[in-house]
C-alpha positions as CSV (number, residue, x, y, z in Angstrom):
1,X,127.0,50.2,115.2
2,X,126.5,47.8,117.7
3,X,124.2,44.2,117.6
4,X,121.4,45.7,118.6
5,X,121.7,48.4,116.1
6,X,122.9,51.2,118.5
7,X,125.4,53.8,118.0
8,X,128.7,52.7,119.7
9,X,132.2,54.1,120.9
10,X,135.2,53.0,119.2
11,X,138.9,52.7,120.0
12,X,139.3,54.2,116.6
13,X,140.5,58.0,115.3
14,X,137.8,60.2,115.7
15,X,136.8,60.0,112.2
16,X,136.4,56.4,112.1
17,X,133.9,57.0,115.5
18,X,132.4,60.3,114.1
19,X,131.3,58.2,111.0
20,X,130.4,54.9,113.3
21,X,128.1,56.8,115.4
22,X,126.4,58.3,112.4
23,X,126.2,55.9,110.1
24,X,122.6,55.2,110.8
25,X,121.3,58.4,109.4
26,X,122.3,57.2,106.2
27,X,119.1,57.7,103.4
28,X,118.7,53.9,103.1
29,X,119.0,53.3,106.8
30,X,115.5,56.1,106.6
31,X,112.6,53.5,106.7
32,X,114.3,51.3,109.6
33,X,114.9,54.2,111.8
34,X,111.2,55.3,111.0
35,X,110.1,51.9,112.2
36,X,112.4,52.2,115.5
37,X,110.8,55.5,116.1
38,X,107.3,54.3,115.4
39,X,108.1,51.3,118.0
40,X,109.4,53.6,120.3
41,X,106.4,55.5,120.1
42,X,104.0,52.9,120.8
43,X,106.3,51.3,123.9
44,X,109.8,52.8,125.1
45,X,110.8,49.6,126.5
46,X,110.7,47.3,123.1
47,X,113.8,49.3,121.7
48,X,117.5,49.6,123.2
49,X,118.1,52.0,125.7
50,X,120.6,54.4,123.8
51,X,117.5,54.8,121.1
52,X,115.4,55.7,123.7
53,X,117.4,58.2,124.9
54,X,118.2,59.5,121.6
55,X,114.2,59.5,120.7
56,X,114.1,61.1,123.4
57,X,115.8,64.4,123.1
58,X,114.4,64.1,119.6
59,X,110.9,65.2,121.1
60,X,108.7,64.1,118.0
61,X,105.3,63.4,117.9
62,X,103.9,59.6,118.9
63,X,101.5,60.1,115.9
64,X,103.7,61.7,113.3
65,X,106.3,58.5,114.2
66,X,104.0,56.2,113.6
67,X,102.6,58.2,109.8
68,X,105.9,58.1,108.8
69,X,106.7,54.4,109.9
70,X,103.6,53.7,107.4
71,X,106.2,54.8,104.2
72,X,104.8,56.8,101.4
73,X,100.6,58.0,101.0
74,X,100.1,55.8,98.1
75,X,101.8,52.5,99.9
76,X,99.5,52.7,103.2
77,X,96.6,50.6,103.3
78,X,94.3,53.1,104.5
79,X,94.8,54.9,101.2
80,X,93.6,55.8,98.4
81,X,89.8,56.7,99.9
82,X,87.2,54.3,98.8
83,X,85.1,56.3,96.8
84,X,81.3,56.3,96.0
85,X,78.7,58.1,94.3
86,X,79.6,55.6,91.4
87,X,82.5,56.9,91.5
88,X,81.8,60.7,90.4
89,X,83.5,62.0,92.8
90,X,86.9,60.6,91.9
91,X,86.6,60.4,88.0
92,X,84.7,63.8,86.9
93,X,84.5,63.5,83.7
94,X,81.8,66.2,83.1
95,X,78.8,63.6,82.9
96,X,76.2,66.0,82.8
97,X,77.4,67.1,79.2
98,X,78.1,63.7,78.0
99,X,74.4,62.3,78.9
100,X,72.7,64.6,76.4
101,X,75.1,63.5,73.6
102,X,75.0,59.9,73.9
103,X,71.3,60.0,74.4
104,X,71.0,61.7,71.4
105,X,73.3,59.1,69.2
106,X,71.1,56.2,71.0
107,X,67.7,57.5,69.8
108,X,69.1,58.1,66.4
109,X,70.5,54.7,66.6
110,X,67.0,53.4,67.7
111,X,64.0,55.5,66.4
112,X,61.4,53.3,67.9
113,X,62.5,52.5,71.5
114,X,61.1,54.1,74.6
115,X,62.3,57.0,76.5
116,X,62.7,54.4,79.3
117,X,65.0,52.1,77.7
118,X,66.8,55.2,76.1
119,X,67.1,56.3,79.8
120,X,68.4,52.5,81.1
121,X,71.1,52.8,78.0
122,X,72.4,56.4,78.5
123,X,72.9,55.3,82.1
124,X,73.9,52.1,81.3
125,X,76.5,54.1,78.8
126,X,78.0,56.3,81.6
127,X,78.9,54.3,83.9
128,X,80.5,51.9,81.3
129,X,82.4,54.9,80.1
130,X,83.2,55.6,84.0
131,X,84.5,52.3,84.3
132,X,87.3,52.6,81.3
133,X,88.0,56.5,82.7
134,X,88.9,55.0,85.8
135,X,91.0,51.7,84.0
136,X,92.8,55.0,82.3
137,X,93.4,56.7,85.8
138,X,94.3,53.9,88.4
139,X,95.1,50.6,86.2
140,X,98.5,50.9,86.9
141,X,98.2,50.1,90.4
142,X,97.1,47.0,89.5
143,X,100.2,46.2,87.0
144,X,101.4,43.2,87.8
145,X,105.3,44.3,87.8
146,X,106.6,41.9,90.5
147,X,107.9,38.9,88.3
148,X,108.2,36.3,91.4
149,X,104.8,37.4,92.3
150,X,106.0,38.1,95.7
151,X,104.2,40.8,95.8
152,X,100.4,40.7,94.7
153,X,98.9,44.7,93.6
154,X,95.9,45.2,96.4
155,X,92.9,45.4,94.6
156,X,91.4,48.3,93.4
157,X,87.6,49.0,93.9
158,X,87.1,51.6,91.3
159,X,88.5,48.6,89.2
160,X,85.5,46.6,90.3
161,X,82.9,46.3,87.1
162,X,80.3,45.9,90.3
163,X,81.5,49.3,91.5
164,X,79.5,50.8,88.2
165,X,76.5,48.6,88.4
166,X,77.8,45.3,86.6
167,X,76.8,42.1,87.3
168,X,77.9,38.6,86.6
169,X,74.9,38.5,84.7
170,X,75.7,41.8,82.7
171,X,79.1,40.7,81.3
172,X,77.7,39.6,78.4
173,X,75.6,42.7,77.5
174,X,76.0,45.3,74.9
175,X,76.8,48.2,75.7
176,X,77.3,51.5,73.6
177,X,80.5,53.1,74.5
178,X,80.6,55.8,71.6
179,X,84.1,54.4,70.1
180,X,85.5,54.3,73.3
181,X,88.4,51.4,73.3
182,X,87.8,51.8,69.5
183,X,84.1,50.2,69.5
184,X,80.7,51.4,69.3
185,X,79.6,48.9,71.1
186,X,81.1,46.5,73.5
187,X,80.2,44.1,76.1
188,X,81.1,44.3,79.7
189,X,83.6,41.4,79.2
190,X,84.9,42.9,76.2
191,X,85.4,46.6,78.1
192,X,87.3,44.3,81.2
193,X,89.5,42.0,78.7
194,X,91.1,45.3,76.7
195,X,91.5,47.1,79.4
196,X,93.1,44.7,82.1
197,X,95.2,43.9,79.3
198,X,96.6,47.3,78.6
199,X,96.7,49.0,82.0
200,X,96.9,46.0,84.5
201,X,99.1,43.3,83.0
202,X,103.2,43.2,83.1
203,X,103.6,47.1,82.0
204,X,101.8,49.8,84.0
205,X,100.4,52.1,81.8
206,X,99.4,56.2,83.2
207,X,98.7,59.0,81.1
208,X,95.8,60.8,81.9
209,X,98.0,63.5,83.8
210,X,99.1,65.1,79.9
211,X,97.4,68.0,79.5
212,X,97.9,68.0,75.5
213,X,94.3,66.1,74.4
214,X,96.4,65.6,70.6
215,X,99.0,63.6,72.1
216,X,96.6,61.8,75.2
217,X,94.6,60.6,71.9
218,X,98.2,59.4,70.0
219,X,98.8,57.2,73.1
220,X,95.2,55.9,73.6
221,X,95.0,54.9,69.5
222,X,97.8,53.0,69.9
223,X,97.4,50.9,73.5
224,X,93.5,50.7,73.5
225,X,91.3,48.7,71.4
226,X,90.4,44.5,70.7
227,X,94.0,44.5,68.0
228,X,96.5,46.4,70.3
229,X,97.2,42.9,72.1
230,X,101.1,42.0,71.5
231,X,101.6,38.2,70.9
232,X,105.2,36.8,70.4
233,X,105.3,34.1,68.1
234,X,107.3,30.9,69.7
235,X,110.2,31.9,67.2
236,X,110.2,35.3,68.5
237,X,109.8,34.4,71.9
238,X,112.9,31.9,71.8
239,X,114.9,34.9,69.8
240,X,114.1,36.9,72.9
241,X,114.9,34.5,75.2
242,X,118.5,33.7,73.5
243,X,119.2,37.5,73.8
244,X,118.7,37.5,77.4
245,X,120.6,34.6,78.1
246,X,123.3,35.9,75.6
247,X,123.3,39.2,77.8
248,X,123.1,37.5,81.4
249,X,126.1,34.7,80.6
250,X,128.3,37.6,79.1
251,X,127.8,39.6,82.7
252,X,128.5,36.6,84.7
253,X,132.0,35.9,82.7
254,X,132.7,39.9,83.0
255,X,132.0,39.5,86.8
256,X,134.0,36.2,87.3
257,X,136.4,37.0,85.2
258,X,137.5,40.6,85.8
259,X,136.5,40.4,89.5
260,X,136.8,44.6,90.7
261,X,137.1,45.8,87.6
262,X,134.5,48.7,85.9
263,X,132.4,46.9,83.9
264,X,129.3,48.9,83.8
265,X,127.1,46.0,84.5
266,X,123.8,45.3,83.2
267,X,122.7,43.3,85.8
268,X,118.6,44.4,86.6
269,X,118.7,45.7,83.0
270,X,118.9,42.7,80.7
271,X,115.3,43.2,79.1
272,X,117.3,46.6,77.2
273,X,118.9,44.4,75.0
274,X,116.3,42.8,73.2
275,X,113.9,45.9,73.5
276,X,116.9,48.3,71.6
277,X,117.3,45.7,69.4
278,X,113.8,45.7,68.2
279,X,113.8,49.7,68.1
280,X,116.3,49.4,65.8
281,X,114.5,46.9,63.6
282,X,111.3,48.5,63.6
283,X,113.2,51.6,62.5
284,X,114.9,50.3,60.0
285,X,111.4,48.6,58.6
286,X,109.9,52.7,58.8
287,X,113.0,53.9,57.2
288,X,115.1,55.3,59.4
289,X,118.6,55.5,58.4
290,X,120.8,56.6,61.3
291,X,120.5,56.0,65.0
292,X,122.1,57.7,67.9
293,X,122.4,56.0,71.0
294,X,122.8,58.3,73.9
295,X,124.0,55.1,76.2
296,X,124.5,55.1,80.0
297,X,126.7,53.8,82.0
298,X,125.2,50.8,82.6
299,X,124.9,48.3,80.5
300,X,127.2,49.8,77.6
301,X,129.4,46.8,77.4
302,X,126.5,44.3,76.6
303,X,125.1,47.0,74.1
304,X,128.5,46.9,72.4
305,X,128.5,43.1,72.3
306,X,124.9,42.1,72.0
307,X,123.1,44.8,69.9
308,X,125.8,46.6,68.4
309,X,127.9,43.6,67.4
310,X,131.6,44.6,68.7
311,X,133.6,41.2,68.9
312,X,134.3,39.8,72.4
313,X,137.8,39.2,71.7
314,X,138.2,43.2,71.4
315,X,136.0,43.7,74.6
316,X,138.7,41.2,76.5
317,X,141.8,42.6,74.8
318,X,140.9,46.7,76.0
319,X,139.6,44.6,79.3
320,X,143.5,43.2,79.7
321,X,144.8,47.0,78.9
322,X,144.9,46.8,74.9
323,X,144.6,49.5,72.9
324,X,141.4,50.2,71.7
């Protein structure tokens, strides 16, 4: 391929030229080509000539180009669709038979207020309940999962308390939420804290796709509520932290080492060795008695040295061609 990212002609055997000239529809080359095409679209004269030709006899159309140039649905910016009607139309959650039963548990939970205020609390009820259905839908989107934070989540409005009516001057407010997030009742900044926390912090969290309510209610017990919070102690924190940097120096010396050798690297993957390690702990705290790790290819070295305890000196002796 030439500089300018044409096909070119080589003075090589024809299988050397057959694979030059096509070595741009290769899957990863996909989204580039997509952006040439979508430039090309927009003016034939901003790419080389040889892709306009080769656009050319392709005969797409200008708009589809430039669609697919945008990448996936769910990455353009003109998508998802704001949504309104406080957000009915996006989160049905069957409202109309949920109103009748929380207005009945509010006037037995207040005999003597008025059928105004029950009204103002039902609603107010709803659309707090709306606000966690859609943290449980579309939280995940706002995960923040980029540790260099090169790349910030773009906000989400049916994340928005003001979306559902909310205030700065409701967040304090109690609100009944029927045992929703594990409370009865809840304020606004209470709802927002547990449920940024569990669906939009460093894990994304989506479930609401199962179909089995039993095991949609497992997962919620166990991620929602004002106790599901994990908090490292500094101990456990610097345990962690010696793992990973037991795992990462152990993958450099493989690499420097043993350059061009089949090492099934962990490299991407070093939070496995500290996560395994405490599935195997907790297990053995439930009672558990044997585990069976059905490892991949990557990584299995580290899991041998780091979590499974198989001396180094062995690892470099089978690395040198010893016997196992």
């Amino acid at each position: 391929m030439a500089d300018d990212g044409s096909p070119v002609d080589g003075s090589r055997g024809a299988g050397n030229s057959a694979m030059l000239e096509t070595a741009f529809l290769y899957g990863g080359s996909a989204q580039w080509l997509e952006q040439m095409q979508a430039a090309y679209a927009k003016n034939p004269a901003s790419v080389p000539e040889s892709w306009r030709e080769f656009f050319a006899e392709l005969g797409d159309d200008s708009g589809d180009a430039a669609r697919n140039a945008g990448g996936a649905s769910w990455k353009r910016g003109d998508w998802p669709r704001p949504v309104s009607d406080e957000q009915v139309a996006a989160f049905d959650g069957n409202w109309a038979l949920v109103e009748p039963k929380l207005e009945k548990k509010l006037k037995s939970a207040k005999p003597g207020a008025s059928a105004e205020e029950i009204a103002q609390n039902v609603k107010d009820s709803i659309r707090a309940i709306m606000m966690i259905r859609a943290y449980r839908m579309r939280g995940h989107l706002a995960a923040q999962l980029d540790p260099l934070s090169l790349d910030t989540p773009e906000k989400q409005p049916e994340l928005d308390p003001a979306s559902y009516g909310f205030g700065a001057e409701d967040m304090g407010r109690k609100i009944f939420i029927d045992g929703y997030l594990g409370l009865d009742h809840a304020t606004v900044s209470e709802m927002l804290d547990i449920l940024q926390r569990t669906y939009c912090s460093t894990i994304g969290i989506e479930f609401m796709h199962i179909s089995d309510p039993e095991e949609k209610a497992w997962l919620q017990e166990r991620i929602e509520g004002p106790d599901k919070g994990v908090a490292f102690t500094d101990q456990g924190k610097k345990a962690i932290l010696a793992k990973l940097i037991e795992a990462e120096t152990f993958e450099r010396f493989l690499h420097k080492r043993y350059p061009g050798t089949k090492r099934f690297g962990l490299d991407g993957g070093e939070a496995a060795v500290p996560a395994l390690e405490q599935i195997i702990k907790r297990g053995g705290a439930l009672g558990v008695r044997e585990i069976v790790v059905g490892m991949p290819h990557r990584g299995r070295l580290n899991m041998l040295a780091a979590v499974m305890g198989k001396p180094y000196e062995q690892i470099f002796h089978e690395f040198q061609g010893g016997n196992t």
